[in-house]
C-alpha positions, 0 to 999 in steps of 0.5 A, a space after each residue: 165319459 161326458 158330464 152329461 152321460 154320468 148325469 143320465 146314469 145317476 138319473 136311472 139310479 134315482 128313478 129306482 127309487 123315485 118317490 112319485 109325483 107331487 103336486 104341481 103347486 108348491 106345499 109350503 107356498 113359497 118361491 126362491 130366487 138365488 144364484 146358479 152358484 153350484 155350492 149352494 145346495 138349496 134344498 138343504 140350506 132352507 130345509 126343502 123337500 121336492 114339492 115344497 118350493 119353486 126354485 128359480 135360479 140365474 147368475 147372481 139370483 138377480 131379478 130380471 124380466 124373466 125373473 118376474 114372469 117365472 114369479 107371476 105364474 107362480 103366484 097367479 098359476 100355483 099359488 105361491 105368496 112368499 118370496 125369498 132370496 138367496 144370493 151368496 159370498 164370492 159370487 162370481 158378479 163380484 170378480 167384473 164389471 158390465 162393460 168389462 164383461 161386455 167387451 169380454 163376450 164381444 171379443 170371444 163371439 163378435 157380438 155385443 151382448 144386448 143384456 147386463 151382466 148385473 155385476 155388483 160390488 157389495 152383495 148385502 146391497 144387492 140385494 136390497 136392489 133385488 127385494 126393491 125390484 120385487 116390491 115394485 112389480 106391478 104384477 105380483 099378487 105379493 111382494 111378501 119377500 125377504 133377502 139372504 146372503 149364503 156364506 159359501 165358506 161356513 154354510 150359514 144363511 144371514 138375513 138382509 134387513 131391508 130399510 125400505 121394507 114396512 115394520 110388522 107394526 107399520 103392515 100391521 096398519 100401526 102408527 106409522 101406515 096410517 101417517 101419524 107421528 110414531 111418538 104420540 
């Protein structure tokens, strides 16, 4: 039996007790960005339920154009304003690099990707790049986001603490927003 058959019968299991509909925008106002990585079960790592969060995921949980424009509707259309990345230990990025992928592709298929793989080397760093990517979007209406590394081995989120990101006392309008020496 195909992978996709035993999805089809399991989805009839599901239907039997199907809920019902939620609303279309998501309750606790949040959308999550993270890696395709199939040991992340997201909903259970960040305490979801089905209606609470928009999901969106791609490999390595990298923001592209197309991240973007799932992140605009989301904020402009339904309402979201909180951000929040999960990417994970011994992602897959991890084991190439973009040329090497390239080349790799091309060989297969004859055909050169026009797109980068986003490989990166250290993880925390990505996703510092991510949450910068986020911030410099003219077309966010927030940029309320906040950076995660899934360990894939122990099931525990740890947070990436962003240097570029304004201190609560700095969002605040404290010393700091509004230019003035922070020893005074």
């Amino acid at each position: 039996m195909a992978e996709i058959d035993r999805m089809l019968e399991a989805n009839e299991q599901w239907a039997e007790q199907f809920p019902g509909s939620k609303p279309v925008r998501p309750a606790r106002k949040v959308a999550v960005v993270a890696c395709m990585d199939s040991r992340i079960p997201l909903f259970g790592v960040l305490g979801l339920d089905i209606g609470d969060a928009h999901v969106i995921r791609n490999a390595g949980g990298v923001i592209t154009e197309d991240v973007i424009r799932s992140l605009t509707l989301s904020q402009h259309a339904l309402g979201t304003r909180e951000i929040v990345l999960v990417h994970h230990t011994e992602c897959g990025l991890q084991t190439t690099d973009d040329v090497s992928f390239a080349d790799a592709v091309e060989r297969a298929t004859g055909r050169r990707p026009p797109w980068a793989a986003r490989t990166f080397t250290d993880v925390d760093d990505d996703v510092r790049e991510s949450m910068r990517l986020v911030r410099e979007s003219p077309y966010l209406l927030s940029h309320e986001v906040r950076g995660t590394v899934y360990d894939v081995t122990t099931g525990r989120l740890r947070e990436i603490k962003d240097p570029a990101a304004p201190h609560h006392s700095q969002a605040r309008g404290g010393p700091l927003q509004q230019g003035q020496d922070p020893a005074r």
